[in-house]
C-alpha positions, 0 to 999 in steps of 0.5 A: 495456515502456517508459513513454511520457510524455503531456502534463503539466498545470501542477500550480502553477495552479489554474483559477478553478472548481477554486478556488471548490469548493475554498472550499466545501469547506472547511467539509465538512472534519472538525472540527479539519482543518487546511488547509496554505497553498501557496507562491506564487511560485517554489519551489527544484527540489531533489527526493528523493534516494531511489528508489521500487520501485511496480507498473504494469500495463495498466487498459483491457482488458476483465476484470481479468484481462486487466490484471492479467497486465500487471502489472510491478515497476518502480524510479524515481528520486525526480526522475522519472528513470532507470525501469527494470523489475525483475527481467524474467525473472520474466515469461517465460512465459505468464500469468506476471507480477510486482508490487512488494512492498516494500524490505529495511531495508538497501534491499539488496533489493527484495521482489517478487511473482511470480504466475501464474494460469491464464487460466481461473480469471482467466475464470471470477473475472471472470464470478463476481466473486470470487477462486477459489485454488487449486494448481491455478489460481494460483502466488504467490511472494516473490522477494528480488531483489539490487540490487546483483548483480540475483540472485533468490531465491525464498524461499518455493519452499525446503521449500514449505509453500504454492501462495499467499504473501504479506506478507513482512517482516524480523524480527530474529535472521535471520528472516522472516514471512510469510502462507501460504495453507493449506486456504484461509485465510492463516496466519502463519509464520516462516522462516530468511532463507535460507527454511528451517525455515518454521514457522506462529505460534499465531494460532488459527483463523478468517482471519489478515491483515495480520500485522505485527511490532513494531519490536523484534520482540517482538509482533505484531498482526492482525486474526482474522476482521476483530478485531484481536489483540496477542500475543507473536512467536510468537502465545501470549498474543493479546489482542483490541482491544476497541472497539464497532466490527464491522471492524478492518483493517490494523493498523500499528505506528508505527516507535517501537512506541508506537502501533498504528494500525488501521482500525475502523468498518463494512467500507467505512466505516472510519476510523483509530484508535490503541491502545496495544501493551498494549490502553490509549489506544484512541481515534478519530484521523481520519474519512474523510468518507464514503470506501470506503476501496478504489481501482478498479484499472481502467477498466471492467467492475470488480466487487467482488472487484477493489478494492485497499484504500488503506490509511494509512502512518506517516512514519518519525519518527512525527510522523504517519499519512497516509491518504485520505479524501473532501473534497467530491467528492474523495478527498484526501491527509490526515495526523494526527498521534498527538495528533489535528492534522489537515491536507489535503494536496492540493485536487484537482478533483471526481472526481479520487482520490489514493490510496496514499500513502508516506513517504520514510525521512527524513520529508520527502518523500510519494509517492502516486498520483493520477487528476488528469490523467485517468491513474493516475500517481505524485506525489512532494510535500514531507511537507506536500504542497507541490511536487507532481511526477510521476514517472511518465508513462504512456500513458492505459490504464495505470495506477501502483501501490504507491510504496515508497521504498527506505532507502539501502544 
């Protein structure tokens, strides 16, 4: 599949409109927002020396299903050069298709997703609205492609324990996570590299998503029945995080393993918050002005069962979480830091949503996607959001999805 590029709009210009609501928005901004003051003039052209694993698939096609199985991982250079699909093969058959998961620490490999589905249940979850898994209707696996050799390893079809994986990630001593779905529910396991001796973690009953290690492998955290939980690596000794909110979402470690952030609030109006790994220091970091919190990954006919959580990343330094959240009549990119300086890093007309936003491994640079010329494409911007640059360029009826910055091998 190849990216057609459509005509640009000049990003360094801003129409006199868009200006004025901009001013007026200002006062909307939650207190202590801070507003990052744009170059004029000419800037220098030097871009980020990294590439960028993300997803693309179709958005105009009747039903969800129908684009989802259009769905395919793609690399781009941080420039906007060189797209080339990953891993092609892994969409050879019929309703077969492959979505970017995230890099190895070595950037050695890419972690992709390969799925199918049977085009009845697509059916039949468009008609109802909601998700229906099963072994019989779906197949979802973690794939480990190599890039420098292009082989792939399907580590989760080794001693198989389940039809529907997801959320891989490296641990220290050779070892993988990962979600498995098993009588319905996710469950956390680990298993070798090599995907052998999966094993499932303690993590009691009830739903588990969103398992995540600490950076030095010794703790994890989750949320259970949507209440986030610390406990050791292998799941003994879980602790609530206890705060007044019902919804706790996406707990992320900051790369130092100071903090725990996670979202908390009501479903659909939550907002970041940090936590100490030992339950202390909990407070409220940032307010998102209103904003579900969910992208629509298509063009019509979208139902709830559908939306893609847009959650926050941290910068590798951990100087900052950047997240999205409603400015006026937009969804803007936003960062804080861990000591609460807030500041707006995009000024986007009404209408227009950024979303998904990630952090190259020096810190310097974000990468994350916007709707503003009337297309889901991906921006690439300094770490302060100035020089915004796309680097896709897709057809309308496509859309960009889930930059991941590779770590150079």
């Amino acid at each position: 599949m190849q990216q057609a590029r459509v005509g640009q709009a000049d990003l360094s210009k801003w129409f006199p409109l868009a200006a004025v609501l901009a001013a007026l928005t200002l006062a909307m901004l939650p207190p202590g927002t801070r507003r990052v003051a744009r170059a004029s003039g000419k800037t220098d052209d030097k871009r980020p020396d990294y590439s960028i694993g993300y997803t693309v698939h179709r958005t105009d096609l009747p039903g969800y299903f129908a684009n989802r199985v259009t769905s395919r991982a793609f690399m781009v250079r941080g420039d906007g050069s060189g797209t080339t699909e990953l891993a092609p093969e892994l969409a050879s058959k019929p309703y077969q298709y492959t979505q970017f998961g995230s890099w190895s620490p070595d950037g050695r490999q890419a972690i992709l997703y390969q799925i199918w589905q049977d085009p009845e249940n697509g059916a039949w979850e468009d008609k109802h609205g909601r998700w229906r898994f099963s072994a019989e209707h779906w197949l979802q696996d973690l794939i480990l492609l190599d890039m420098e050799t292009r082989k792939t390893t399907n580590v989760t079809a080794v001693e198989r324990v389940s039809f529907y994986n997801a959320g891989l990630h490296f641990w220290p001593e050779k070892k993988f996570s990962f979600s498995a779905m098993i009588g319905g529910q996710l469950r956390p396991y680990v298993m070798d590299r090599s995907g052998k001796n999966k094993k499932p973690q303690d993590a009691g009953p009830g739903f588990i998503y969103g398992v995540s290690p600490s950076p030095d492998g010794k703790r994890i955290c989750y949320h259970r029945d949507y209440r986030l939980y610390l406990a050791d690596a292998d799941g003994s000794n879980a602790k609530p995080v206890k705060d007044r909110n019902p919804f706790h979402f996406l707990p992320q470690w900051s790369p130092t393993g100071e903090w725990l952030a996670y979202l908390s609030g009501e479903h659909y109006n939550c907002h970041p918050h940090l936590v100490r790994p030992d339950g202390t220091g909990l407070r409220k970091l940032a307010d998102r002005g209103g904003y579900r919190g969910v992208i629509q990954p298509i063009d019509k006919g979208a139902t709830g069962h559908i939306e893609r959580s847009d959650p926050f990343t941290w910068s590798p330094d951990g100087k900052w979480l950047y997240y999205t959240a409603k400015v006026g009549e937009a969804v803007e990119l936003m960062r804080a830091s861990p000591g609460g300086k807030i500041e707006q890093l995009t000024r986007s007309k009404p209408g227009v949503f950024n979303y998904l936003p990630q952090v190259s491994p020096d810190s310097k640079w974000v990468a994350f996607g916007s709707t503003r010329t009337g297309v889901r494409q991906l921006y690439v911007a300094r770490a302060d959001g100035t020089g915004v640059s796309p680097i896709t360029r897709l057809e309308a009826g496509w859309g960009a999805f889930y930059a991941y910055w590779r770590p150079k091998p």
